[in-house]
DOPABA-488078 format. One record per residue (C-alpha): residue in one letter; z, x, y. Coordinates in steps of 0.5 Angstrom, whole numbers, padded with zeros to 4 digits, always signed. Each point is the difference from the previous one (the first is absolute). Layout:
aZXY;...
// end
This chain:
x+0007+0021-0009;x+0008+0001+0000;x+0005+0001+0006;x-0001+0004+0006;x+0003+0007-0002;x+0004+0003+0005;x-0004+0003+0006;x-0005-0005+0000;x-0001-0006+0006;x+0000-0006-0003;x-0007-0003+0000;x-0002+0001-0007;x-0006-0004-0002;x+0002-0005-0006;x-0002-0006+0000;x+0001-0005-0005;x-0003+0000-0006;x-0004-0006-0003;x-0005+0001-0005;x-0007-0002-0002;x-0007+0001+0002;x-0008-0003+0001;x-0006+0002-0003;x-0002+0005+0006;x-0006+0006+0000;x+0004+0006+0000;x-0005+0001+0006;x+0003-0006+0004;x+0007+0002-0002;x+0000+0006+0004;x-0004-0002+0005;x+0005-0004+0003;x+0006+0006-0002;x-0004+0004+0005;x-0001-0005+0006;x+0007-0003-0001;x+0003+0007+0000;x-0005+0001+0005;x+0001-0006+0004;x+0008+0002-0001;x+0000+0007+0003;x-0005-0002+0006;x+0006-0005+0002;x+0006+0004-0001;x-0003+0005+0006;x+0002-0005+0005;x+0005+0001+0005;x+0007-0004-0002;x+0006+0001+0002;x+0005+0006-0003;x+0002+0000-0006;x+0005+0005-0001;x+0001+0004-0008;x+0006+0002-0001;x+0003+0004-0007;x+0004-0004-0005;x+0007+0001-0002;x+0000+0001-0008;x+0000-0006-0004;x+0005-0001-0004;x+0000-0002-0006;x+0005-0006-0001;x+0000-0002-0007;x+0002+0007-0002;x+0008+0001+0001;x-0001+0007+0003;x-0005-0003+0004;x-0004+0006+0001;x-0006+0000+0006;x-0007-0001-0005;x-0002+0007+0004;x+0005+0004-0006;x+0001-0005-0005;x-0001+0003-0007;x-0004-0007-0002;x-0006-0003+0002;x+0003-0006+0004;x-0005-0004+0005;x+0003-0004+0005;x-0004-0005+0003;x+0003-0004+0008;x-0001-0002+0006;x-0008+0000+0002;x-0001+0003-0006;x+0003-0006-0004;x-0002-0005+0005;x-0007+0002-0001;x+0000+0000-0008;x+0003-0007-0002;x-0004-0004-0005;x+0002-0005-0003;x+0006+0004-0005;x+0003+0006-0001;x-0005+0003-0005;x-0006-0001+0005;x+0005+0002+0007;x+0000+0007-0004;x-0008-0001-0002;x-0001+0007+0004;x+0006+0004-0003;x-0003+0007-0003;x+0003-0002-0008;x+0001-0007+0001;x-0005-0006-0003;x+0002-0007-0001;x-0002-0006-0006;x-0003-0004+0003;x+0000-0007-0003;x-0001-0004+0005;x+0002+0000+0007;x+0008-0002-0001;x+0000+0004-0006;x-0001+0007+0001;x+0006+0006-0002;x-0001+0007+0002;x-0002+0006-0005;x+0002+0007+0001;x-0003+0005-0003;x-0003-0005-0005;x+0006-0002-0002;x+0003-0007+0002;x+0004-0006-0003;x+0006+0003-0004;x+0000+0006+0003;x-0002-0001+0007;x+0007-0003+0004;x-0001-0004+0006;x+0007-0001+0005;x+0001-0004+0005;x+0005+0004+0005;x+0001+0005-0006;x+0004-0005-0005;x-0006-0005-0005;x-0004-0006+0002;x+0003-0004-0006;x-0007-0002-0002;x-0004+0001-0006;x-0006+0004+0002;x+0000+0005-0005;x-0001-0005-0005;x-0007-0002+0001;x-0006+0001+0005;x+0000-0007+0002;x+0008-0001+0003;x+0000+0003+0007;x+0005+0003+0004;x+0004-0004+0004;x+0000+0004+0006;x-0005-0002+0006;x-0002+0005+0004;x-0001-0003+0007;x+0007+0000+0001;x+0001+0008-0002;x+0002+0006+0004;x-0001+0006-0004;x-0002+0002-0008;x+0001+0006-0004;x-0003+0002-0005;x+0002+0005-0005;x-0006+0003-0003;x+0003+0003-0007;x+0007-0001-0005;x+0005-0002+0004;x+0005-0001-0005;x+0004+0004+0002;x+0001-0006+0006;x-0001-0005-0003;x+0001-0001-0008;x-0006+0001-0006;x-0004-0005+0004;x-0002+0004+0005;x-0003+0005-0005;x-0007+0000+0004;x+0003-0002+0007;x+0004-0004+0005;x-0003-0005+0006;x+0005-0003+0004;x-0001-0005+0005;x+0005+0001+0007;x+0001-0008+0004;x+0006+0002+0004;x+0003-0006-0003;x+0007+0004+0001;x+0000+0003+0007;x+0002+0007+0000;x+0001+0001+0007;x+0001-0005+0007;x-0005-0003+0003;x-0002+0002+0007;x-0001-0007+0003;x-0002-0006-0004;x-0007-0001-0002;x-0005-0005-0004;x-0007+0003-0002;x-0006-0006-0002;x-0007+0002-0005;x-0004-0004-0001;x-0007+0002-0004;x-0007-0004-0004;x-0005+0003-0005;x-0007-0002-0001;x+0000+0002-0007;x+0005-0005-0003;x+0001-0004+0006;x+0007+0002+0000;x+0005-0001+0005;x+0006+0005+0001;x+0006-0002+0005;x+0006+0004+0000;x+0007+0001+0005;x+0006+0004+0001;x+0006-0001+0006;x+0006+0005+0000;x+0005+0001+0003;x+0008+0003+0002;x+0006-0003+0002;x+0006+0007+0001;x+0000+0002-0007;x-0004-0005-0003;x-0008+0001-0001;x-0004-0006-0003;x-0007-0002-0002;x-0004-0006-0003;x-0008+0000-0001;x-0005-0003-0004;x-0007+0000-0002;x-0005-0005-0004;x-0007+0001-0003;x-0005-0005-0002;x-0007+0002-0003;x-0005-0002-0004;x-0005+0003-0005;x-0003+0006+0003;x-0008+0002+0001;x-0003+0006-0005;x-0006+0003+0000;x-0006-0004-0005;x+0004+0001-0008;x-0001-0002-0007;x+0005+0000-0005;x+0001+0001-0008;x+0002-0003-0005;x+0004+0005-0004;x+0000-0006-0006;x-0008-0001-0001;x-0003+0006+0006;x-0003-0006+0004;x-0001-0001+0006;x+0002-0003+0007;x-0002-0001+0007;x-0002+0003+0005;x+0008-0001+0004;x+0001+0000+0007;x+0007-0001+0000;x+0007+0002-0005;x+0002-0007-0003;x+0006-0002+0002;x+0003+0006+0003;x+0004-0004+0006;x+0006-0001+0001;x+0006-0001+0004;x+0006+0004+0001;x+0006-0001+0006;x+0007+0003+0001;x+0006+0001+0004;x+0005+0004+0002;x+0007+0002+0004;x+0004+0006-0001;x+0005+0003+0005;x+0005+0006+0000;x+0006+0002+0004;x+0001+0007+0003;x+0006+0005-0003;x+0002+0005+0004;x-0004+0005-0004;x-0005-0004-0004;x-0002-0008-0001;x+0001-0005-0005;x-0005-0007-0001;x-0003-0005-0005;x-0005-0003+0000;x-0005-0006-0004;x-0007-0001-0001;x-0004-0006-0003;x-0007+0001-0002;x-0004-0006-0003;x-0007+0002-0003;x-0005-0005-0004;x-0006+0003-0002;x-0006+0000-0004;x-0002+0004-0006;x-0007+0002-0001;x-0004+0002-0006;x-0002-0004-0005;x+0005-0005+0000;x-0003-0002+0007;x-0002-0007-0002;x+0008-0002-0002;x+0001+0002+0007;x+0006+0004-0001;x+0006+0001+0004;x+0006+0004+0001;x+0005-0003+0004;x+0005+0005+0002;x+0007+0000+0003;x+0004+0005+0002;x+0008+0001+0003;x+0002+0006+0001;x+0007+0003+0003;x+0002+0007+0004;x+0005+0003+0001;x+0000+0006+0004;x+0005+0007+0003;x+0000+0006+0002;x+0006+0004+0003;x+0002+0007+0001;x+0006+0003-0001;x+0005+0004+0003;x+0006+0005-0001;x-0003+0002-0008;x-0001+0006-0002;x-0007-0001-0005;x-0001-0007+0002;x-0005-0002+0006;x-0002-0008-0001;x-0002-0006-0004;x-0004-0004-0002;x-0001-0007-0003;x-0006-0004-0002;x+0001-0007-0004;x-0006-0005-0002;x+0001-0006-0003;x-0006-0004-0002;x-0001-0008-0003;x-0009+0000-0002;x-0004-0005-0004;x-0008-0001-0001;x-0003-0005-0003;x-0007+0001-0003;x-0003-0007-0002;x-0008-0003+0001;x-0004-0006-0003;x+0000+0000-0008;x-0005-0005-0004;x+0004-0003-0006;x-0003-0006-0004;x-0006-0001+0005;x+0006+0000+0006;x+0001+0005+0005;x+0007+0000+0003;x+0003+0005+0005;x+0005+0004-0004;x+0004+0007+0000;x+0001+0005-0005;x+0004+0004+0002;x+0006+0001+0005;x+0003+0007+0001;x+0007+0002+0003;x+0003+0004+0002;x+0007+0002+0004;x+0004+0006+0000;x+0003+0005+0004;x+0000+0007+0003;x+0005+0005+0003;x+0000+0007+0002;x+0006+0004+0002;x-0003+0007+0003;x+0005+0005+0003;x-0002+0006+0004;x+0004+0006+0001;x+0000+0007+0001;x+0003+0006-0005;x-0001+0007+0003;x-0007+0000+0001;x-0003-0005-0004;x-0001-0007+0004;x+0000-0005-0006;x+0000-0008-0001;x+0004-0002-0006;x-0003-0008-0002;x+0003-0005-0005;x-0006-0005-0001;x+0001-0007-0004;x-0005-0006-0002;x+0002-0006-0004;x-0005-0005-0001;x-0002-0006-0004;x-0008-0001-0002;x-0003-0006-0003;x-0007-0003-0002;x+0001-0008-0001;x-0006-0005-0003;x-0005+0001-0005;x-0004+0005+0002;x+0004+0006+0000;x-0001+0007-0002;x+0006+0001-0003;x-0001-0006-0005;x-0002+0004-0006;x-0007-0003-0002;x-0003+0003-0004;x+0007+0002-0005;x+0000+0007+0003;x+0005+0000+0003;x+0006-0006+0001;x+0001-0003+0006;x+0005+0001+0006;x+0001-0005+0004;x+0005+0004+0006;x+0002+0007+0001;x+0006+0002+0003;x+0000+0008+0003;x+0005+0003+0003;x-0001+0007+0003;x+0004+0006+0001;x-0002+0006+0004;x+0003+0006+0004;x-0003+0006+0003;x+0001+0006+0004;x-0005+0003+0004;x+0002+0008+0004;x-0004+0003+0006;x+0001+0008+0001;x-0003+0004+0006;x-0002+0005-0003;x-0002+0004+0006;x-0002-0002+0007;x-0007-0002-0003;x+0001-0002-0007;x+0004-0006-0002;x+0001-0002-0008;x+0002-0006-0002;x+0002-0003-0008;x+0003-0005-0003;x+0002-0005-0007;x+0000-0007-0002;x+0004-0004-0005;x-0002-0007-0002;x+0002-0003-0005;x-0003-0009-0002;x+0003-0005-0004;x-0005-0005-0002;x+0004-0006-0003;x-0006-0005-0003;x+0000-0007-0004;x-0006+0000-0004;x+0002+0008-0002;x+0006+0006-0001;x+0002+0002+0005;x-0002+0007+0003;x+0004+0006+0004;x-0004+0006+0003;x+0001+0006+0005;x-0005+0002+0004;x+0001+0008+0004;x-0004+0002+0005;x-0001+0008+0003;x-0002+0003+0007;x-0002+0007+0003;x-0004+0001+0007;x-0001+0005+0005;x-0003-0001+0008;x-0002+0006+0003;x-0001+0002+0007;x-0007+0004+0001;x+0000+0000+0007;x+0001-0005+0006;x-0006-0004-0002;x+0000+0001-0008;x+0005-0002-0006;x-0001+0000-0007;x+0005-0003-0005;x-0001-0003-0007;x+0005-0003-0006;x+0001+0000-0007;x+0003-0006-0003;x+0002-0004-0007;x+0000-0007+0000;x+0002-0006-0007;x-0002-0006+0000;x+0002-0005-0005;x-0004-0005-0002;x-0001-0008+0003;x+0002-0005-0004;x-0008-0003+0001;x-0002+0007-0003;x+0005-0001-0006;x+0000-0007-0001;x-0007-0004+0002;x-0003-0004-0004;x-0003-0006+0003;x-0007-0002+0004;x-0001+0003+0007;x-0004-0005+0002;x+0000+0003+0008;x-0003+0007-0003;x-0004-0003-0006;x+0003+0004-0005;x+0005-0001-0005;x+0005+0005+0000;x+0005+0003-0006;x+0006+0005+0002;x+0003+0005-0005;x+0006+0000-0001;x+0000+0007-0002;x-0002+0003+0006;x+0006+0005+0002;x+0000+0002+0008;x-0005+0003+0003;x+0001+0007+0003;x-0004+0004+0006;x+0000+0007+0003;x-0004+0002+0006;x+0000+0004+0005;x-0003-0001+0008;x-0003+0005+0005;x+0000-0001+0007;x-0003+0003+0006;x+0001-0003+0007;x-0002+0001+0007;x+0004-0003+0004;x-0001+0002+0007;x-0006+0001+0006;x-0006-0003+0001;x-0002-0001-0009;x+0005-0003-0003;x+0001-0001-0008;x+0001+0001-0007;x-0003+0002-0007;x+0004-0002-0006;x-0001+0002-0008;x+0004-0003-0006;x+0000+0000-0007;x+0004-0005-0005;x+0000+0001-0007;x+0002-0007-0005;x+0003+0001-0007;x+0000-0008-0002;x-0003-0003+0006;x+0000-0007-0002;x-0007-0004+0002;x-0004-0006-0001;x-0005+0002-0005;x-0005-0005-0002;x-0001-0002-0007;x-0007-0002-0002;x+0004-0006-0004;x-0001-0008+0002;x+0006-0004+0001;x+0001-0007+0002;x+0005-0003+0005;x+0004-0002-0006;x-0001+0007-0003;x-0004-0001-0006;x-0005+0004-0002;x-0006-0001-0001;x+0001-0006+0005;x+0000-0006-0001;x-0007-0004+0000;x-0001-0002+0006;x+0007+0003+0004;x+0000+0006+0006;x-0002+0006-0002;x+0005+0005+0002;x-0002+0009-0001;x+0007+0003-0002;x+0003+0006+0004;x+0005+0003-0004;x+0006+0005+0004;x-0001+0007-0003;x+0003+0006+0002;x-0004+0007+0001;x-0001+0007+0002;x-0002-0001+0007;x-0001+0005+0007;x-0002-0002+0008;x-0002+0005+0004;x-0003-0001+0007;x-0001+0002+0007;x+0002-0003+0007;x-0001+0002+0007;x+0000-0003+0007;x-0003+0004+0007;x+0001-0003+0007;x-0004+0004+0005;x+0001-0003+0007;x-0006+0003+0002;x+0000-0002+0007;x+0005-0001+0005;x-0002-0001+0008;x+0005-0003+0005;x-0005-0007+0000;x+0000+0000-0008;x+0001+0003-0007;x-0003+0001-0006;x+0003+0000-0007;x-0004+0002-0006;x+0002-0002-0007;x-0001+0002-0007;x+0003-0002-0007;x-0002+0000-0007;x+0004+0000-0007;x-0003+0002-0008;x+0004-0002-0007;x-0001+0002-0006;x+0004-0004-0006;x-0002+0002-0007;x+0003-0003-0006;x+0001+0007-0005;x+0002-0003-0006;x-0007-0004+0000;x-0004+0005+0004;x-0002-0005+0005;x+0001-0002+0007;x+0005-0005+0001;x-0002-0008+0003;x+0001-0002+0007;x+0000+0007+0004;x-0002-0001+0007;x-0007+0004+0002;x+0000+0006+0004;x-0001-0002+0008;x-0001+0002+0007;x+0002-0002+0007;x-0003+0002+0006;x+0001-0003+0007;x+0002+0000+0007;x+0004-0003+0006;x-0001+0000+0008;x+0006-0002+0004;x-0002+0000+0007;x+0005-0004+0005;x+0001-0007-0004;x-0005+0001-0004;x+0000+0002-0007;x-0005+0000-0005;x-0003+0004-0006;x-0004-0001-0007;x+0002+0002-0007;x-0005+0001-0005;x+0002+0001-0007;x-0004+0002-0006;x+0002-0002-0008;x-0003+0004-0004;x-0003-0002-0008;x+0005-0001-0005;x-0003+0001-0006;x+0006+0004-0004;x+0002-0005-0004;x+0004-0003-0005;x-0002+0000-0008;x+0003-0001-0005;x-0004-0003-0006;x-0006-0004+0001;x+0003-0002+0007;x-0002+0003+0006;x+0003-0001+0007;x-0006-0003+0005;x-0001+0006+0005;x+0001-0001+0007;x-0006+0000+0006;x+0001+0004+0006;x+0000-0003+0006;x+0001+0001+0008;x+0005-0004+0004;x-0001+0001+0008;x+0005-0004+0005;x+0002+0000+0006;x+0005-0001+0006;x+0002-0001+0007;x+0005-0002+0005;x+0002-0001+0006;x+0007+0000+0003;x+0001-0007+0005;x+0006-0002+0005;x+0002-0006+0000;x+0005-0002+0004;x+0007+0003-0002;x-0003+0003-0007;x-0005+0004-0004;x-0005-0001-0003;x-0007+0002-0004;x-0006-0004-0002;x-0003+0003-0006;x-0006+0000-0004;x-0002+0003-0007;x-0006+0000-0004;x+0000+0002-0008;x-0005+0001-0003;x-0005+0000+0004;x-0007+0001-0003;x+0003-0005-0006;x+0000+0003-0007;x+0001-0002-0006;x+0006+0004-0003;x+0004+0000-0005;x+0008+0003-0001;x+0000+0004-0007;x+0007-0001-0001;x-0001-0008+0000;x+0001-0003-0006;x-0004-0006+0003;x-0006+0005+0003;x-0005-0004-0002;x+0003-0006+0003;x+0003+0002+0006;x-0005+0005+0004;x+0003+0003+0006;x-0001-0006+0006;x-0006+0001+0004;x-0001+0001+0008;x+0004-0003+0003;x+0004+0000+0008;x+0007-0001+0002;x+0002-0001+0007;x+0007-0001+0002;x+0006+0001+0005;x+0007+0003+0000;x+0005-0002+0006;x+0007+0003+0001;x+0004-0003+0005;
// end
């Protein structure tokens, strides 16, 4: 589920959501839901010592410059942190967020995985690291990660919906930003040092992480860092097929070189003004990892690096009439990945890289936040300015096939500035709105420059119905300009199998939607049932042709060469509606124990109007249930979620894409909180995907490739000193 709402205790039943599944009876699975449910309940009554329940104060949403609580925000946000963050983390951000209602992920593989919002991601999802960009290149392909590692993380948002308004044309389906705490924004109390240490039976992975902070007068300073080392992971029993001649292979019981190894480093720290703070901070982050699919058996590998840079203040303001505080964020970021594998010429198999992306850049926002009358507002100027190139043989901008030239760097600098209102209407209802302008300039070589602007709109309104209900909702307007990779590829994209052509005739991409939330946000049920409906001109997708092309753009293909489908950037008519809720129920609340009882689920529909059919890769409907037992130092509990079939699916032609199974995931987890000396600590265990099925993620591009991993254990511990 997403963050607790107001209101509620903080034991909630989220568990990390590793994936698969085993091919038990139907009888057999339910029979063990019962006894461990059974079993869970029996335990639970046992006398511990008090564990008292306290009311929450409003969670603020702080990617927001108007930093409203989540209770009265006019969008649906999810925050997730604390236990609720702690019992969530997998092995990447998309994952961590796996159970938030409108949130799915990739999912090539376990390093490469980026999340999806409401069925959109890549170019239309932004995700941040402490509200300025990650520098990576993500967004371009399904098989680059992001170079963040959960383990370090304390807090993520999520924006369920346009937030251009925040974040330029790029957040046009949503935003996640990642919050580390690099940059101190208050003194420490006494300094402090916390260790985490964890093993997965699935993969045989190790993860270690820690973090030391502490403050001297003024000064506040952290270091932390983490590692992971992990091979291949189980899955249940599949086979595979060959897209070129249908033939069969298998049965597996493991993803081909889905390991990897990934380690980071870091330091920040911030001196105390008298009304507000100023720091910076750097992050290393090294990742090398596997690329499964078909191209396996050259054992390919992304090698990743990654150097980013934060500067960061905020102060009030005195003696002004209007103005009330600043803030400034500026990122600056230096990333590089290189993807190569054995390649057999002439009767010689030799290691050799294909392509290496670069990227360096920087990002910097200015928000003003003032007071006129009546209207509480920010006034922001935001700018990026980045250099973007793909170096070696293989590059999806190489012009292979003569239908587009080639491009062999792009520059864009970026300019944005927007200003957003707040007015309270009466002492229950509160309205907000704003604009954006932005306007890119792309500089290339290979191809005539091009200047575009982008405008975004926004109208909402949160009202009070009574001390435990709000309803609230928004209208909104949003331009994207296309990518480069939409306008100009034309090369083999051998991680995805296809070959890709852009068009450069695609103009930018425009959205109105509208949301409607209702929330209750205070007694003993908690929770929140959204609604949405976005309407596309010119969305701009992937659509695959029927036509066959070689790596070198021939077609038919050469004898003998690599046979590649070409997909093709187009542009439609497009709609997304759907529904979300989250419920928590804290169904028993005794002086030994508490019982908090929770339920999810999340419906999408994506049509392509233009065609009349459905568009690819949209996640199906699912729902989550669970619970979650405190009594003294024990905490356990147990998720089931259900994926439903997807079989609305694209069509276009004589293609068809594949439909999706349903399936049942069942995990578990338990702690125990331990002294140890002078410090805290928490021994841990987690079980996902207990009954061990075989399931696969319909919005992977690699699904028949990478089920989802089998039934697997973690067991870990966490130490603050």
């Amino acid at each position: 589920m997403g963050s607790a709402l107001p209101g509620k205790i903080s034991c909630r039943t989220l568990v990390t959501f590793s994936q698969s599944g085993l091919y038990a009876t139907k009888n057999m699975k339910f029979k063990s839901i019962t006894l461990l449910l059974s079993s869970s309940l029996a335990f639970g009554q046992n006398e511990a010592q008090p564990n008292n329940v306290e009311e929450l104060k409003p969670i603020v949403v702080e990617s927001s410059p108007l930093a409203p609580s989540v209770s009265d925000s006019t969008q649906a946000w999810s925050v997730l942190s604390g236990d609720d963050l702690k019992k969530s983390k997998g092995a990447t951000i998309a994952e961590t967020l796996s159970s938030t209602p409108g949130v799915s992920q990739t999912g090539f593989g376990p390093s490469a995985n980026r999340p999806i919002i409401r069925g959109l991601d890549k170019f239309r999802v932004r995700v941040l690291q402490n509200g300025t960009d990650t520098f990576d290149v993500s967004a371009q392909s399904e098989d680059h990660a992001v170079p963040i590692d959960p383990l370090m993380v304390d807090r993520i948002e999520v924006l369920r919906g346009a937030s251009a308004l925040l974040y330029g044309g790029s957040a046009i389906g949503g935003v996640v930003n990642v919050i580390d705490r690099s940059i101190p924004s208050s003194p420490y109390g006494d300094p402090g040092a916390s260790l985490l240490s964890s093993y997965n039976s699935v993969n045989d992975g190790w993860n270690y992480g820690a973090t030391a902070f502490g403050s001297s007068g003024k000064l506040n300073f952290q270091i932390n860092g983490s590692k992971r080392d992990y091979n291949d992971y189980d899955a249940p029993s599949f086979f595979t097929e060959d897209h070129h001649t249908g033939a069969v292979s298998g049965p597996f019981d493991s993803v081909k070189n889905s390991h990897g190894v990934s380690s980071s480093i870091g330091f920040g720290g911030s001196y105390m003004l008298d009304s507000g703070y100023a720091g910076l901070s750097f992050t290393r982050h090294v990742n090398d990892y596997g690329v499964p699919g078909e191209h396996a058996e050259s054992d390919t590998l992304i090698e990743m690096e990654s150097d980013r840079f934060e500067f960061r203040t905020e102060f009030d303001v005195a003696g002004s009439d209007w103005l009330n505080g600043v803030t400034l964020n500026f990122g600056y970021g230096d990333y590089k990945h290189s993807e190569s594998g054995y390649e057999t010429e002439n009767n010689v198999t030799e290691w050799h890289t294909h392509a290496t992306y670069l990227r360096e850049g920087f990002e910097g926002t200015i928000v003003l936040s003032h007071e006129i009358g009546e209207l509480n507002g920010v006034i922001g100027f935001h700018g990026l300015i980045d250099e973007f190139k793909i170096v070696g043989e293989e590059s999806i901008f190489g012009g292979a096939s003569n239908t587009n030239p080639a491009i062999s760097s792009e520059d864009r600098t970026k300019l944005g500035v927007f200003i957003i209102e707040e007015y309270q209407l009466d002492e229950k209802t509160k309205v907000n709105g704003g604009v954006r302008l932005d306007h890119i300039d792309k500089d290339f070589e290979g191809v005539p420059d091009r200047d575009d602007s982008a405008f975004s709109a926004s109208l909402g309104f949160n009202r009070i119905l009574s001390e435990l209900w709000s309803f609230g909702g928004n209208l909104n307007y949003t331009e994207r300009v296309p990518d480069s990779a939409e306008l100009f590829s034309d090369g083999a994209h051998h991680a995805t199998e296809s070959f890709e052509i852009g068009n450069s005739a695609l103009g930018k991409e425009t959205a109105r939607g509208v949301e409607v939330l209702v929330r209750r946000t205070s007694g003993k049920v908690t929770g929140q049932l959204t609604g949405f409906y976005t309407k596309f001109n010119n969305y701009i997708f992937l659509e695959e042709t029927g036509v066959e092309r070689d790596p070198d753009g021939n077609t038919p293909p050469a004898a003998g060469a690599e046979e590649l489908p070409e997909k093709i950037y187009e542009a439609a008519k497009a709609k997304f509606y759907g529904l979300e809720i989250e419920v928590d129920w804290l169904a028993i609340e005794n002086p030994g124990w508490s019982m908090l009882l929770s339920a999810y689920g999340d419906a999408l529909r994506a049509t392509n109007e233009s065609e009349g059919t459905n568009l690819p890769r949209i996640a199906p409907a699912r729902l989550g249930l669970g619970f979650e037992v405190r009594q003294g130092k024990l905490d356990y509990g147990m998720r089931l979620t259900r994926s439903m079939k997807q079989d609305k699916v694209a069509v276009h032609g004589a293609h068809s894409e594949e439909p999706t199974a349903a399936y049942s995931l069942l995990n578990a987890f338990a702690s125990y909180d331990v002294d140890f000396g002078g410090s805290l600590g928490e021994l841990f265990v987690r079980g996902y995907n207990l009954t061990d099925e075989l399931a696969y993620n319909h919005a992977s591009v690699l699904k028949q490739y990478a089920p989802l991993p089998g039934r697997s254990v973690e067991v870990g511990f966490k130490f603050d000193f």
